[in-house]
Every structure is written in C-alpha cells, then in structure tokens.
C-alpha positions as CSV (number, residue, x, y, z in Angstrom):
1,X,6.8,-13.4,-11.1
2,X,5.2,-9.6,-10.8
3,X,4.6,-8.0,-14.2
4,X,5.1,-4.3,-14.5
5,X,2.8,-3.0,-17.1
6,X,3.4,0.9,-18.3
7,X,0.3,2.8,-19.8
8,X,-0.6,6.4,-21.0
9,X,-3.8,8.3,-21.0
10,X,-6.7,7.9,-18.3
11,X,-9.8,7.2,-19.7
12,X,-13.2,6.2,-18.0
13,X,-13.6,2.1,-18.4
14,X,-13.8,0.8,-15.1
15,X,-11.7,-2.3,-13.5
16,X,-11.2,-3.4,-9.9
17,X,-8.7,-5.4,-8.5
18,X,-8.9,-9.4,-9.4
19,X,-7.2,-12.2,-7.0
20,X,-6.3,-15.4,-9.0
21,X,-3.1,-16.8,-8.5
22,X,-2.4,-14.2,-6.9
23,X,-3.6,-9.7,-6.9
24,X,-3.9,-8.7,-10.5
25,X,-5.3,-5.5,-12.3
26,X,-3.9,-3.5,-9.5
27,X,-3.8,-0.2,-10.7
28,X,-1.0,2.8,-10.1
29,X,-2.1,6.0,-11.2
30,X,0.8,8.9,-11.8
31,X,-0.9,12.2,-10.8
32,X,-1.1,14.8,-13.3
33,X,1.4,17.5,-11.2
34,X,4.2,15.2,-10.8
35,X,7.1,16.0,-12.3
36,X,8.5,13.9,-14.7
37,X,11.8,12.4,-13.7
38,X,15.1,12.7,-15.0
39,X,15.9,9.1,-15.7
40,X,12.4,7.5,-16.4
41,X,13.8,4.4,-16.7
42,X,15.3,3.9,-13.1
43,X,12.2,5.6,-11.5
44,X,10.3,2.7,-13.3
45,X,12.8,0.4,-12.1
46,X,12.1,1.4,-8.4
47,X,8.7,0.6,-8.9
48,X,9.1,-2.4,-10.0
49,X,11.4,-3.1,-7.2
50,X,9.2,-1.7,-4.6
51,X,6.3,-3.8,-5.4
52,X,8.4,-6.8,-5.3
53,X,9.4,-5.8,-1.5
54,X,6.1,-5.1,-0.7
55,X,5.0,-8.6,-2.5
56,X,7.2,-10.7,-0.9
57,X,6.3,-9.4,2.6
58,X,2.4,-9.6,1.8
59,X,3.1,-13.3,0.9
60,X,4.8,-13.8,4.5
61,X,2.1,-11.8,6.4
62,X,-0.7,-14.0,4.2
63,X,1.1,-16.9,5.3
64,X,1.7,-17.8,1.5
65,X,-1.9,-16.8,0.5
66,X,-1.3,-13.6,-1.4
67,X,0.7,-11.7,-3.3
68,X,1.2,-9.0,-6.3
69,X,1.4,-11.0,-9.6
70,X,0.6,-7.6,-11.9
71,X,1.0,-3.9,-11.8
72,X,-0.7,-1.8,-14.4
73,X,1.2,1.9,-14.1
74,X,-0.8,4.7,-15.8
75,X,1.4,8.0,-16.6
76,X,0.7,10.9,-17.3
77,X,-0.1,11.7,-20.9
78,X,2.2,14.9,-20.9
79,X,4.9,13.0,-20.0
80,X,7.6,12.4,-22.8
81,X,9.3,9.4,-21.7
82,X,7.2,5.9,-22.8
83,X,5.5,7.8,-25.5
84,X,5.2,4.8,-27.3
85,X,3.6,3.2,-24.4
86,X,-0.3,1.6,-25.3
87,X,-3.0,3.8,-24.3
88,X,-5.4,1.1,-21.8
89,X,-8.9,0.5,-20.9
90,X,-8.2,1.6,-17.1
91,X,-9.2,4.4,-14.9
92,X,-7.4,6.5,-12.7
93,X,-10.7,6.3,-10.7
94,X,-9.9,2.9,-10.2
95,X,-6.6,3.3,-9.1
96,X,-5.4,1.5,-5.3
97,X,-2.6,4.0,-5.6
98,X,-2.0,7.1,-6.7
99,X,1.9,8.6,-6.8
100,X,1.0,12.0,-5.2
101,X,3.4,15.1,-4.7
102,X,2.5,14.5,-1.1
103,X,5.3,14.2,1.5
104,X,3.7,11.3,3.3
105,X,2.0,8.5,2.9
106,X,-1.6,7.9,3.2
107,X,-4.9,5.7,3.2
108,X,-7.9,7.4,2.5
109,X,-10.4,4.9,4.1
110,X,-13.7,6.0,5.6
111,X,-15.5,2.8,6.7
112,X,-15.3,0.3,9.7
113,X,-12.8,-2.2,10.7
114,X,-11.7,-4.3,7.6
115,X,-13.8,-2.5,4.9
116,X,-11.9,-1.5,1.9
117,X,-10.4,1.7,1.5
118,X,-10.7,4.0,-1.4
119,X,-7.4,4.6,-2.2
120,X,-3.7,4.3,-0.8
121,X,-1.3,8.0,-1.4
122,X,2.3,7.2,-2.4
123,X,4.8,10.3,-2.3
124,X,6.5,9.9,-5.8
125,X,10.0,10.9,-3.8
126,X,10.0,8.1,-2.7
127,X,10.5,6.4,-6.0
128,X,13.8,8.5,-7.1
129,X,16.0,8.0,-3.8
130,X,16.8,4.4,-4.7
131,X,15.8,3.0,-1.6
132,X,13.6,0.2,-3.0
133,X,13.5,-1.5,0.6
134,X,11.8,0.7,1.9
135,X,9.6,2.3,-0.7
136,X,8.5,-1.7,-0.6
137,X,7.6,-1.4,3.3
138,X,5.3,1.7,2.7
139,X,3.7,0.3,0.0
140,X,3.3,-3.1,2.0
141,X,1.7,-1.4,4.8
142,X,-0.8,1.0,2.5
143,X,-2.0,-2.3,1.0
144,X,-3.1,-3.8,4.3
145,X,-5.0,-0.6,5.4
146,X,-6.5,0.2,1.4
147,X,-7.3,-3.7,1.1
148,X,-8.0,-5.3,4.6
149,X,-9.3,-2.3,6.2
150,X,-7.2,-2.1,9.4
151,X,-6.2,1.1,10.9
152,X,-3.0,3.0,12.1
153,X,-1.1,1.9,14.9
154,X,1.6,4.7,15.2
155,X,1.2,7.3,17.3
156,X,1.6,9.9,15.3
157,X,2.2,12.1,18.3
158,X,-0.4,11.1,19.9
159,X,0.6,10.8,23.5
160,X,-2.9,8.9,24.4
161,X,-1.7,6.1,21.6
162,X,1.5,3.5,21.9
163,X,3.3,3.2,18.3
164,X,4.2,0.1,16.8
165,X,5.0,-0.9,13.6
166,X,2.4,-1.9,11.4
167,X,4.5,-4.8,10.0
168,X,5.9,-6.3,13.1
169,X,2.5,-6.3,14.6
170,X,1.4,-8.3,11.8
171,X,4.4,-11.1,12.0
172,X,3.2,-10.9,16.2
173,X,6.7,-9.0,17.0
174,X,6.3,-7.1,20.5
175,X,7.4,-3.2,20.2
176,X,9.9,-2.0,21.8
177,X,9.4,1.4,21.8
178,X,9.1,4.0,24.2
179,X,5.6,5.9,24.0
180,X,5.5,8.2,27.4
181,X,8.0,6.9,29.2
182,X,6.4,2.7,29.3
183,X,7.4,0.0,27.4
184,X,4.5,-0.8,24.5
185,X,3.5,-4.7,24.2
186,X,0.8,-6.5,21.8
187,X,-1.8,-5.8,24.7
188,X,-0.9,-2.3,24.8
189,X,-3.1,-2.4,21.0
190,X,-6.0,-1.4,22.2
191,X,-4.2,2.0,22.9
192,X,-3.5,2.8,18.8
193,X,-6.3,4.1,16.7
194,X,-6.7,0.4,15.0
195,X,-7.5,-1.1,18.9
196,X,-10.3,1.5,19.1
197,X,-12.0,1.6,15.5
198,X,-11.2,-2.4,15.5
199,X,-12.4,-3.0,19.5
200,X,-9.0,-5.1,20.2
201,X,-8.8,-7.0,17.2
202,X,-5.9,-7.4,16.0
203,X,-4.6,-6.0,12.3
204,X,-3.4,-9.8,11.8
205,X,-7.1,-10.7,13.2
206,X,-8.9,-8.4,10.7
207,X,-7.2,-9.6,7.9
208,X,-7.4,-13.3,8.3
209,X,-10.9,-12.4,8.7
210,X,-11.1,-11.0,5.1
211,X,-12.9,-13.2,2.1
212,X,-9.3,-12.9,0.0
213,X,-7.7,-15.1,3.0
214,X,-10.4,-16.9,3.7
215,X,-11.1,-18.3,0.4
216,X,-8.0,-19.7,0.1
C-alpha cells in the first residue's frame, strides 16, 4: 500500500529518504509559484496515482526489491485548499522532487555513474491532465536517475547519440527507433550520454550495483 501524506509550511528539520519495507520519507515539495489548482482534490488524486505507476514499475525493474510505500507532499503555505492540513518536521531542502512550473522534466545530478542526485524536477502540468500513466512513467524514470545515478539515454537531438527509452532499457527491451537513418540496439548504449559518463555499463548494471539492491 503507498500512503499519500499532505503537509503545509517548509521549515528547516532535515530528513532523507529511508528504505524499509520498502522507500519511505520521500519527500514532494510544491514550489512556491505554482498555481494552485482548481480542483485540489483531483490534482492530489493524480499524485497519488502517479506514484503508484511509478511504484509498481520500480518493483518490476528491482525485480521485486523496491518500491514507494510513502509520500510526504509539502504545499505551499499560501495555498487555500488543505488548510487544515498538519504543519511537518520536513524540508523542502530535502525534497527528491520538487513540482516545478517547468515544462519538462529534469534531474539535477552532478556526480559520476550511480551517485545520487540532488533532486528530480516534475512539471506540475503534468498532474492536472489526468493522464496518471504517464505522469507515473516520468516520475519512474526521474527516480532511477535522482536515486541510482544513471544518465539519459535519449537523444535529445543529439544526432551523435541513439535514443531509447529509459524504461525499456531497464526491462532489456531492444529500441526500435530510428536515430540517423540506423536501427539502435542494446550495444548501440555506448552511444547515449549514460554509455559515456557510465563507460558501457548498463542503467540496469548501475543500479543492481547500488547498496539499496544489493542489500536485499
């Protein structure tokens, strides 16, 4: 079962992510210039269904190891809806992600091959266009770069990199898509910017090798 937990107010006690059972005291901080929606309760709602998306394919990449067992969401405090929400010992500063008024998605990760990120950047869009499924995806794949420390392997225009998804990789499920003009296959990794900063280790390699896998 994932628990959803709603809080207001950022204040400066510190907590980091805990694995028991299975991730706790993950932490989703609402930035300050996002709107507040219309129907608070259905953006909630998307959240909640989002993470369990994005749970249920972390427990299939993990094979079974991990998953997300609870959510702490910190709004903003100028936000009217949940005023009667608890205020909470958390930090923003703490937060894995933060619901951004960017368009896209991001990892803000400036160390080697499978060191933690700093953070993971979820457009709040995403959250009011009831497309849980996918919301679920993004958030899946932001955890394995933020967490495990692997790398992009789209293109992103690149015409020097193939793009695969980061996903399909990770359940070992050849691309098929056409990156100037040839077919892209597993070895064809070592042309995305994860087979360079990684040296041809596979994301699925990189994250087996981290202590929350291994220790289990």
């Amino acid at each position: 079962m994932l628990w959803i937990l709603i809080f207001c107010c950022f204040v400066s006690a510190s907590l980091q992510v805990t694995l028991k059972d299975g991730y706790e005291d993950i932490i989703v901080a609402i930035e300050s210039n996002v709107e507040e929606p219309l129907d608070c309760e259905r953006f909630f709602r998307e959240i909640e269904t989002s993470f369990k998306v994005a749970s249920s394919a972390l427990y299939e990449v993990s094979s079974q190891k991990v998953y997300f067992e609870k959510v702490n969401v910190l709004i903003p405090s100028s936000w009217q809806c949940f005023q009667n929400s608890d205020s909470n010992e958390f930090s923003a500063k703490d937060a894995a992600f933060r619901l951004s008024k960017r368009e896209t998605a991001t990892v803000k990760q400036y160390g080697k091959c499978g060191e933690q990120g700093d953070y993971a950047i979820i457009p709040a869009r995403i959250f009011s266009d009831n497309s849980g499924s996918q919301a679920g995806r993004i958030i899946f794949e932001e955890w394995l770069r933020f967490r495990y420390g692997v790398f992009d392997t789209a293109s992103n225009g690149n015409t020097n990199y193939c793009s695969f998804s980061l996903e399909r990789v990770c359940n070992e499920v050849n691309c098929t898509q056409k990156v100037s003009q040839q077919e892209c296959d597993l070895p064809e990794l070592l042309k995305t910017e994860h087979g360079t900063i990684c040296r041809g280790l596979s994301p699925k390699d990189v994250i087996f090798k981290n202590r929350d896998l291994i220790e289990r």
